[in-house]
VMD Tcl script that draws the C-alpha trace (Angstrom):
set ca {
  {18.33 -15.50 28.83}
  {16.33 -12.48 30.95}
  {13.37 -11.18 28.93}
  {11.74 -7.94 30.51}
  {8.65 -8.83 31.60}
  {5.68 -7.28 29.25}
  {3.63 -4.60 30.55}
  {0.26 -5.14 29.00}
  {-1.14 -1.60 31.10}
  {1.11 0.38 28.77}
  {-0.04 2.24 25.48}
  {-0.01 -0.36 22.32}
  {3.15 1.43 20.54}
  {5.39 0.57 23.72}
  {4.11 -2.37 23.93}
  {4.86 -3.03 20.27}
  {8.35 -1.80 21.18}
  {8.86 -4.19 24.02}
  {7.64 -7.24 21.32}
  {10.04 -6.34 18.79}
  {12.91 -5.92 21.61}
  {12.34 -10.38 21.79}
  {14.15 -11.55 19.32}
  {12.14 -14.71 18.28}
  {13.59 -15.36 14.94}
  {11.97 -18.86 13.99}
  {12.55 -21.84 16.32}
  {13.91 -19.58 19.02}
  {10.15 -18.26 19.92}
  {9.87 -19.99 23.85}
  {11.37 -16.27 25.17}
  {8.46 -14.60 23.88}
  {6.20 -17.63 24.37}
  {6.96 -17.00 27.78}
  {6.80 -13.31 28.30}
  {3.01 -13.48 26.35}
  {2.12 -16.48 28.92}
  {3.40 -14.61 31.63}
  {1.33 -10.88 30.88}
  {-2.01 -13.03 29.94}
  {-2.23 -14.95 33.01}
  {-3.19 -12.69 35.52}
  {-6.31 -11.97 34.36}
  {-9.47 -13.70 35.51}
  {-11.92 -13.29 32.59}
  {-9.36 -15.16 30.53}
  {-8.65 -18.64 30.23}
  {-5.03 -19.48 28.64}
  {-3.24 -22.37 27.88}
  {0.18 -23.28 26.15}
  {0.82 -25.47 23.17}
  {4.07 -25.40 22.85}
  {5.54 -22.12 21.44}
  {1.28 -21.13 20.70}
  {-0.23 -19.69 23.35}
  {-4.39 -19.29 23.55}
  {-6.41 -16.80 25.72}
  {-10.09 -17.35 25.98}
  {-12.90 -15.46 27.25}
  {-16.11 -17.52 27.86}
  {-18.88 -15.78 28.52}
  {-21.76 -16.99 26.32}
  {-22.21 -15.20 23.73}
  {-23.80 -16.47 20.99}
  {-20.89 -15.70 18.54}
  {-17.31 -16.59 19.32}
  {-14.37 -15.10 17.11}
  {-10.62 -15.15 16.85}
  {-8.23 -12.56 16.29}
  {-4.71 -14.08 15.64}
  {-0.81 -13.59 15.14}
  {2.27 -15.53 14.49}
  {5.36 -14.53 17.02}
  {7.68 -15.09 14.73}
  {10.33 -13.12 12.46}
  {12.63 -13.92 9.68}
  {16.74 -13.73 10.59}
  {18.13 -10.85 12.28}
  {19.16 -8.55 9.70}
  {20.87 -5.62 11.79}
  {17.48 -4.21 12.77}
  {17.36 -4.69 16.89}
  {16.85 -3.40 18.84}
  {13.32 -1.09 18.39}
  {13.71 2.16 17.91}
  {11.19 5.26 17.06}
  {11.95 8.17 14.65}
  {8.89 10.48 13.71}
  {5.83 8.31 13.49}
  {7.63 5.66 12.57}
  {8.57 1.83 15.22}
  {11.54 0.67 13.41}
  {12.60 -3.01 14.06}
  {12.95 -6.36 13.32}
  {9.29 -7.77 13.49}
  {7.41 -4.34 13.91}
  {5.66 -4.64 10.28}
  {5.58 -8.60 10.51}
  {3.87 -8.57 12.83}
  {4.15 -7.32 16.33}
  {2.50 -4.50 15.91}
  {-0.80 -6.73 15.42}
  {0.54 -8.81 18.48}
  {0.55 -5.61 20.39}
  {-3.15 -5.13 19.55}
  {-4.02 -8.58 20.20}
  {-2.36 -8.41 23.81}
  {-4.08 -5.01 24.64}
  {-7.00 -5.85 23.35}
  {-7.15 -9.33 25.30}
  {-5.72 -7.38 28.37}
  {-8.33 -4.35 28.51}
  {-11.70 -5.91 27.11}
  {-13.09 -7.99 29.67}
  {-16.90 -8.16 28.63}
  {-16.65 -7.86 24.71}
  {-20.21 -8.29 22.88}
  {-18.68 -11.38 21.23}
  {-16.55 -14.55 23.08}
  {-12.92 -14.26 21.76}
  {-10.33 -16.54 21.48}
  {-6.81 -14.79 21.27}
  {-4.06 -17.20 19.13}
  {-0.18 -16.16 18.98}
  {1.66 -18.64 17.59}
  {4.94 -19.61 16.53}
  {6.69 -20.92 13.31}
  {4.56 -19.17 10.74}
  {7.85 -17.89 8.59}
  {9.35 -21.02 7.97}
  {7.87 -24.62 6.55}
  {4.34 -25.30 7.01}
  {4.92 -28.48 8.84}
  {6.44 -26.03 11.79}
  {3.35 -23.95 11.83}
  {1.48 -23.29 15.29}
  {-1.56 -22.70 13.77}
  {-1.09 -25.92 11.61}
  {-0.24 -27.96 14.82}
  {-3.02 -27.07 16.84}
  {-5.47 -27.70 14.08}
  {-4.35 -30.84 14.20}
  {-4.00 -31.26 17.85}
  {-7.01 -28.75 19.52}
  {-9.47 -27.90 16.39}
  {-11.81 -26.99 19.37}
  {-9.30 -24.03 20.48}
  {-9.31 -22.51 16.76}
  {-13.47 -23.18 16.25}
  {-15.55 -19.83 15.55}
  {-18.09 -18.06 13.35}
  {-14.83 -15.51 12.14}
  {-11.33 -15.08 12.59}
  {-9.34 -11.68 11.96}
  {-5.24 -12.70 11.21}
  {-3.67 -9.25 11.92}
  {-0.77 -9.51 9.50}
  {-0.11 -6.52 8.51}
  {-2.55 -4.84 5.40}
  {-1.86 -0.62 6.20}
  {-5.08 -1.06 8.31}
  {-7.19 -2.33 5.72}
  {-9.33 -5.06 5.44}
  {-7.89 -7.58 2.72}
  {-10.68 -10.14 2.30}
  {-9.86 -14.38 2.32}
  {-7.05 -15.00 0.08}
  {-6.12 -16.84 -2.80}
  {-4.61 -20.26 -3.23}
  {-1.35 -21.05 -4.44}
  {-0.22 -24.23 -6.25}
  {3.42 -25.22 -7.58}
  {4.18 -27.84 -10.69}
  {6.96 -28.64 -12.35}
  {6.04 -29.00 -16.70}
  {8.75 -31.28 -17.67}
  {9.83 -31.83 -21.91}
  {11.96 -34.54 -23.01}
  {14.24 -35.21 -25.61}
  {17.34 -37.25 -26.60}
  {20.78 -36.56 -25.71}
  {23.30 -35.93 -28.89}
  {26.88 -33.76 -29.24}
  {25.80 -30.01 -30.40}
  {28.38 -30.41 -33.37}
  {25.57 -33.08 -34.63}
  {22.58 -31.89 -32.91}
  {20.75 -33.14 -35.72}
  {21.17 -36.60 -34.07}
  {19.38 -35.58 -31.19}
  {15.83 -33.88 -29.44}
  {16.43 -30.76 -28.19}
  {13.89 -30.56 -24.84}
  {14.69 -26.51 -23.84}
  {13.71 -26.14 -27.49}
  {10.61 -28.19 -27.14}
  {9.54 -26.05 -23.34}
  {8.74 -23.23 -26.12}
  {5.53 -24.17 -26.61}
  {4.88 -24.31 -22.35}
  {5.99 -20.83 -22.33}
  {3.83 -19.66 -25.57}
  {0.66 -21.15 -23.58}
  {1.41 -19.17 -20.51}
  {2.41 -16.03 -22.86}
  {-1.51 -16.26 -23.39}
  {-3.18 -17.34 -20.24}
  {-6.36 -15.01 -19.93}
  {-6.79 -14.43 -15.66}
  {-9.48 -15.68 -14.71}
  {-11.19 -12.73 -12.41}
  {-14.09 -13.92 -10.45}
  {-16.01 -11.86 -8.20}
  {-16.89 -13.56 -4.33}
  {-18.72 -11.08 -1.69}
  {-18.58 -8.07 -4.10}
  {-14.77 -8.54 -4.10}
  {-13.06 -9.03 -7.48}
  {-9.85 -11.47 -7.29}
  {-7.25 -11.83 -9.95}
  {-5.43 -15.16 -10.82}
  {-2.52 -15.48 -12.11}
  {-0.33 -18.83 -13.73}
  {3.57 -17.90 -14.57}
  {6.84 -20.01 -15.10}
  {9.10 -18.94 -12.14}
  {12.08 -20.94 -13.40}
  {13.12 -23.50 -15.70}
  {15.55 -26.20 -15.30}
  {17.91 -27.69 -18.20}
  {21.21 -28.22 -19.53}
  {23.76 -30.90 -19.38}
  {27.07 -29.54 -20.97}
  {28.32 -26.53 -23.18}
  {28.36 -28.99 -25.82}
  {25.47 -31.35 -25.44}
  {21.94 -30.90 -26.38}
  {19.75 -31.22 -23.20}
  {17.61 -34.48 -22.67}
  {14.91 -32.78 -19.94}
  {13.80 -29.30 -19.36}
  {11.58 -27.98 -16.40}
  {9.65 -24.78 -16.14}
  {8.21 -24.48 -12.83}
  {5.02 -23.00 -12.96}
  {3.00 -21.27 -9.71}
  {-1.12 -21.11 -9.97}
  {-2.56 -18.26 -7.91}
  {-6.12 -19.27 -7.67}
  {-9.22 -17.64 -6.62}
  {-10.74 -19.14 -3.15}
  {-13.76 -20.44 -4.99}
  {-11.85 -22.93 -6.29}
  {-10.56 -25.75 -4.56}
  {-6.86 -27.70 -4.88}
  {-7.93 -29.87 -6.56}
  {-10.04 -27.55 -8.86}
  {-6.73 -26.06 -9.60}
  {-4.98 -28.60 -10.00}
  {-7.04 -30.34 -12.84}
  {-6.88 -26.68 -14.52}
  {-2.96 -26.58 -14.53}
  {-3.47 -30.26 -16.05}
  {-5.74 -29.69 -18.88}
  {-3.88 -25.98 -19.29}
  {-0.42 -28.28 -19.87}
  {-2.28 -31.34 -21.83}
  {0.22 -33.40 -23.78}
  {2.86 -31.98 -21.31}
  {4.15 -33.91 -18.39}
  {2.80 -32.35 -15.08}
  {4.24 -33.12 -11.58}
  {2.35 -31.03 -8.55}
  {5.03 -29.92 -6.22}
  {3.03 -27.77 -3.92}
  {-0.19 -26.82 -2.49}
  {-1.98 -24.46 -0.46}
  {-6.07 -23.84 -0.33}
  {-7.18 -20.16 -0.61}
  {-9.75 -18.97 1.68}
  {-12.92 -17.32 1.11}
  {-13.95 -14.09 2.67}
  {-17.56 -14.98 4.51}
  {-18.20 -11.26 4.27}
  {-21.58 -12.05 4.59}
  {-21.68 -13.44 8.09}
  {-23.22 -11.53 10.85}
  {-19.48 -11.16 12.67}
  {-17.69 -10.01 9.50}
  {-20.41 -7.40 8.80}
  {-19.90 -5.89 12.07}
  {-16.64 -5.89 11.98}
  {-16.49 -4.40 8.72}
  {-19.01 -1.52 9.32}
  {-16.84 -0.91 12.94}
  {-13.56 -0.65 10.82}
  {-14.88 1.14 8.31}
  {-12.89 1.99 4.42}
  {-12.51 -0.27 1.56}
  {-12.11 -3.73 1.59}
  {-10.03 -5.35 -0.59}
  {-9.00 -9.32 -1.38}
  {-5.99 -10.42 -0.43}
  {-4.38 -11.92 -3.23}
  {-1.27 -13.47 -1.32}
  {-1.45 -16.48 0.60}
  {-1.31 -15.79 4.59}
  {-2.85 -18.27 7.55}
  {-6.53 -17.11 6.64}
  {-6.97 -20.46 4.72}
  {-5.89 -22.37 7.76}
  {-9.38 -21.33 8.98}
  {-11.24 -21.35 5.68}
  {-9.74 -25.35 6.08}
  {-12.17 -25.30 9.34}
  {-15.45 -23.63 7.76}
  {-14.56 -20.16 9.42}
  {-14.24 -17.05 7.22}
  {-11.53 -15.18 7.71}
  {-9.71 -11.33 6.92}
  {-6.43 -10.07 7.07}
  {-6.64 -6.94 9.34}
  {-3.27 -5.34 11.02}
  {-0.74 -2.14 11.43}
  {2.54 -2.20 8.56}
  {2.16 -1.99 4.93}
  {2.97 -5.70 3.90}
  {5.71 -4.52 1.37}
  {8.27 -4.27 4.15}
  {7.75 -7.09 5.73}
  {11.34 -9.48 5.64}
  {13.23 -5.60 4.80}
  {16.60 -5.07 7.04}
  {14.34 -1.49 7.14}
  {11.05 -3.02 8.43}
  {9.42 -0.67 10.23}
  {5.74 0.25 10.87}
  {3.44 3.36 11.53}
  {2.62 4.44 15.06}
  {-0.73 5.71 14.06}
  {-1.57 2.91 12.18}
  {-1.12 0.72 15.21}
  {-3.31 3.05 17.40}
  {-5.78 2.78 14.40}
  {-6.36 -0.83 14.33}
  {-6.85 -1.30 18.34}
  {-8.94 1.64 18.35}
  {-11.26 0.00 16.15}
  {-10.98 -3.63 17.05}
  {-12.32 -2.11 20.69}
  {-15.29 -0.76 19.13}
  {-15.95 -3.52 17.57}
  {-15.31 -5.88 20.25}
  {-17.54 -3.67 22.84}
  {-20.01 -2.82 20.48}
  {-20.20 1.12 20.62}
}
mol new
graphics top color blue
foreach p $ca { graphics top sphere $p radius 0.5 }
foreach p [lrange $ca 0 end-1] q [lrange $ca 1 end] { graphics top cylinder $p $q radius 0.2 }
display resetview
């Protein structure tokens, strides 16, 4: 396959355009692996290397801050939205939102800023919308910590170009009941366990959030059932019942913090952890994140989702969410993302970069 060349001296929305116009739906990211290797390597005051489908452009110049600004090239399946195109102030497309519009920015801005006030390290990656173990980000943690090391890192998914602050964990059990098989014409004779996963659902029916406040930000947990499990036969009473409960846990609390709250929340109950993710705090208080702040300027919020951010908060570095698209639409056949919001973030990022 033939993939236009990018042109890294054009404006960031065409640029955006000419991202979104690679299809690099999961696992079939080496085309636009290639074409961001490719525009990044001309340029002297950047070092860049390829780890697999995650490519890394460095500047190192000595300053005595380094940060990174990141984005995953990936997109979820092809939904009958490519190719790109623009109506009003609007780039529709597959990937525009989530998030090539940040991976515009992040090319530009590696492209055009060749003495910024702080080293950067520029990380586009691959695999972030599918399982973890696939993850760029993940593998060259694991691989070249060195390459993701800084005092702050900025993941441009997309926030409507507003700063969402760290980001909560997320955890996954299954709460299992038992009971004893009988025939529901004599279900006397037998333990009904969906009966007995009433009193799981009463406890979650009053869960008060917890709603802790980190950097002057206020978070909001959250614990639900997201499904239950059970049933044999029309005509038998069950034997097991699972509700499948997610934790959405404030970043000042650790896995395993959360995990021995789900525990003692569910005492008495069986509990089996099925899933796990750390949140990540917001390090607002770092000289880096203050600047960047104060340079971006509006509210900052936390992010309550889970996004890459706690792949760095795993490293020490504080992290932010920062990027073009309103994160609603991201995965929607009509994904798209505005034009001025794109313009918005790199205008900022450069003044933040190049300290005016």
């Amino acid at each position: 396959m033939t993939t236009t060349p990018l042109d890294l001296t054009t404006d960031v929305v065409t640029l955006t355009e000419q991202l979104v116009n690679i299809e690099s739906v999961s696992r079939n990211e080496q085309a636009i692996a290639d074409a961001v290797q490719a525009a990044l390597a001309p340029y002297d005051h950047l070092t860049v290397t390829r780890h697999g489908n995650t490519v890394v452009a460095r500047t190192d110049l000595g300053r005595p801050e380094r940060v990174v600004i990141a984005g995953h090239l990936d997109t979820v399946p092809v939904n009958d939205n490519l190719p790109a195109r623009r109506e009003g102030g609007l780039l529709h497309g597959l990937g525009s939102c989530d998030m090539k519009g940040g991976d515009a920015v992040i090319l530009r801005l590696a492209a055009t800023v060749a003495e910024p006030t702080r080293d950067v390290t520029y990380l586009l990656y691959d695999a972030e919308e599918i399982e973890a173990e696939h993850n760029g980000l993940r593998l060259l943690s694991l691989t070249h910590p060195e390459l993701m090391a800084a005092d702050f890192a900025i993941l441009m998914e997309p926030s409507n170009a507003g700063v969402e602050a760290g980001c909560q964990g997320t955890l996954r059990v299954d709460v299992r009941t038992t009971g004893e098989r009988a025939h529901s014409a004599r279900s006397w004779r037998g333990v009904n366990a969906i009966h007995r996963a009433g009193e799981v659902l009463r406890r979650l029916e009053g869960y008060d959030a917890r709603r802790p406040v980190i950097d002057g930000l206020e978070y909001h947990e959250g614990l639900n059932a997201v499904a239950v499990r059970g049933g044999v036969a029309g005509n038998v009473i069950p034997d097991e019942c699972v509700v499948e409960v997610n934790y959405r846990f404030a970043p000042d609390r650790s896995e395993a913090e959360a995990e021995a709250f789900v525990r003692e929340f569910f005492d008495g109950f069986d509990v089996t952890l099925t899933d796990s993710a750390p949140g990540a705090l917001p390090g607002l208080d770092r000289p880096a994140a203050k600047a960047f702040v104060e340079a971006v300027g509006g509210e900052v919020n936390p992010k309550f989702g889970w996004t890459d951010v706690a792949r760095f908060s795993g490293l020490g570095i504080p992290a932010v969410n920062y990027g073009p698209g309103d994160p609603l639409l991201a995965h929607k056949q009509e994904e798209h993302v505005p034009v001025e919001q794109i313009e918005h973030c790199e205008t900022r990022l450069r003044t933040w970069l190049e300290g005016r």
